[in-house]
N, C-alpha and C positions, 0 to 999 in steps of 0.2 A: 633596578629601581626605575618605578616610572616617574616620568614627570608630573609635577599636580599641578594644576591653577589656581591662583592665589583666592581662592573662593571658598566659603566655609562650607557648600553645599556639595563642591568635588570632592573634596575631603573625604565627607560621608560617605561618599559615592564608595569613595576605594576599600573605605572603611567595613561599608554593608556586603562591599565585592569579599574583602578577605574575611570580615566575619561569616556570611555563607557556608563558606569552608569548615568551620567550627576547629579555628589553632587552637592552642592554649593560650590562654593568657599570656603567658609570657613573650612567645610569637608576632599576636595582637599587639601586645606591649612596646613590642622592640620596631614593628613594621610600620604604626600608625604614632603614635608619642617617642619614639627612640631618635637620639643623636642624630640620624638621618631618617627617619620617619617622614611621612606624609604632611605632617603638623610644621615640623620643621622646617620643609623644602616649600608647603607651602607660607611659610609666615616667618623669614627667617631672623627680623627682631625680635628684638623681648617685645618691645611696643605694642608689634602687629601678633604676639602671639598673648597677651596679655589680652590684648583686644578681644581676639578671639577664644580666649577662656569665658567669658562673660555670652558668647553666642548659645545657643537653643541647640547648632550642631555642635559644640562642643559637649553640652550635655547628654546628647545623643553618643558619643562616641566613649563618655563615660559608663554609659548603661549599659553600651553592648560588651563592654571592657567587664562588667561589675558581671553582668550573665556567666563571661566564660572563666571568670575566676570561680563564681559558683559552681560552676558542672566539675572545676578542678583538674588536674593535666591526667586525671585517668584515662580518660578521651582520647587522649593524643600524646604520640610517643615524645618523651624528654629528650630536643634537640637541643638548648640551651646550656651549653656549660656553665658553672655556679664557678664562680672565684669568691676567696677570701681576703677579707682585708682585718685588720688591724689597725683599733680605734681606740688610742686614750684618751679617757675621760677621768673625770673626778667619781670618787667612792659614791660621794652621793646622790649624782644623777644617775652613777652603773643603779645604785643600790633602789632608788626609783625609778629608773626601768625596768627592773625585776621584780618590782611590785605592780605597776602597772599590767607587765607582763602576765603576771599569776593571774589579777583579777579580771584578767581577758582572756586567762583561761586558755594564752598559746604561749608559743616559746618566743625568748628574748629575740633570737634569731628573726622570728616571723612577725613580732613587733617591729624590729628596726625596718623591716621592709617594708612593713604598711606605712610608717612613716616617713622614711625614705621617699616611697611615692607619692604621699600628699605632698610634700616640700618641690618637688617634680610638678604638680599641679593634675596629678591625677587621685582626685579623691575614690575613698570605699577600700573596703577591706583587702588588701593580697595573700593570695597563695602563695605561702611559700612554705620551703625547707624549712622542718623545726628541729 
């Protein structure tokens, strides 16, 4: 990992470096917004990362994220292991997520991840496992 500078504009930098490359989203995902991501190392409150949700370059980093979800991990080989977890819910929010789920037209599976990462603070649709 490299080191960042707490600036929104390096950020980009490493961001446009690894996008370049064309990862997958997932990759992109985990290198620039992940647990020790870029995002993270540089902005390591909620405060200053709050702050910088609200920046011009975090919207930038969103769009190059939303591109390579679109092209899809055909692209690039699946080096990301997928785990499972196990989540109890009430009948009724399962049984409205699986209506949501139908009228969007993917699987529950790939619902929860799309919202999963808005809650994350990375908006737009994800690729994922259906």
């Amino acid at each position: 990992m490299q080191t960042v500078d707490t600036t929104p504009s390096e950020v980009v930098r490493l961001a446009e470096e690894l996008f370049s490359r064309r990862p997958s989203w997932v990759d992109f995902f985990r290198e620039i917004f992940g647990w020790d991501g870029a995002v993270m190392r540089a902005f390591p409150t909620p405060d200053d990362r709050e702050a910088f949700r609200e920046t011009e370059e975090y919207g930038r980093l969103n769009a190059m994220l939303d591109e390579l979800r679109e092209e899809g991990e055909s692209n690039a080989p699946r080096r990301e292991p997928t785990s499972t977890i196990t989540v109890r819910l009430p009948r009724a929010l399962h049984e409205s997520l699986l209506e949501e789920a139908a009228q969007s037209r993917m699987s529950l599976n790939r619902l929860c991840i799309v919202k999963l990462t808005q809650v994350l603070g990375v908006p737009g649709e994800a690729a994922g496992s259906s």
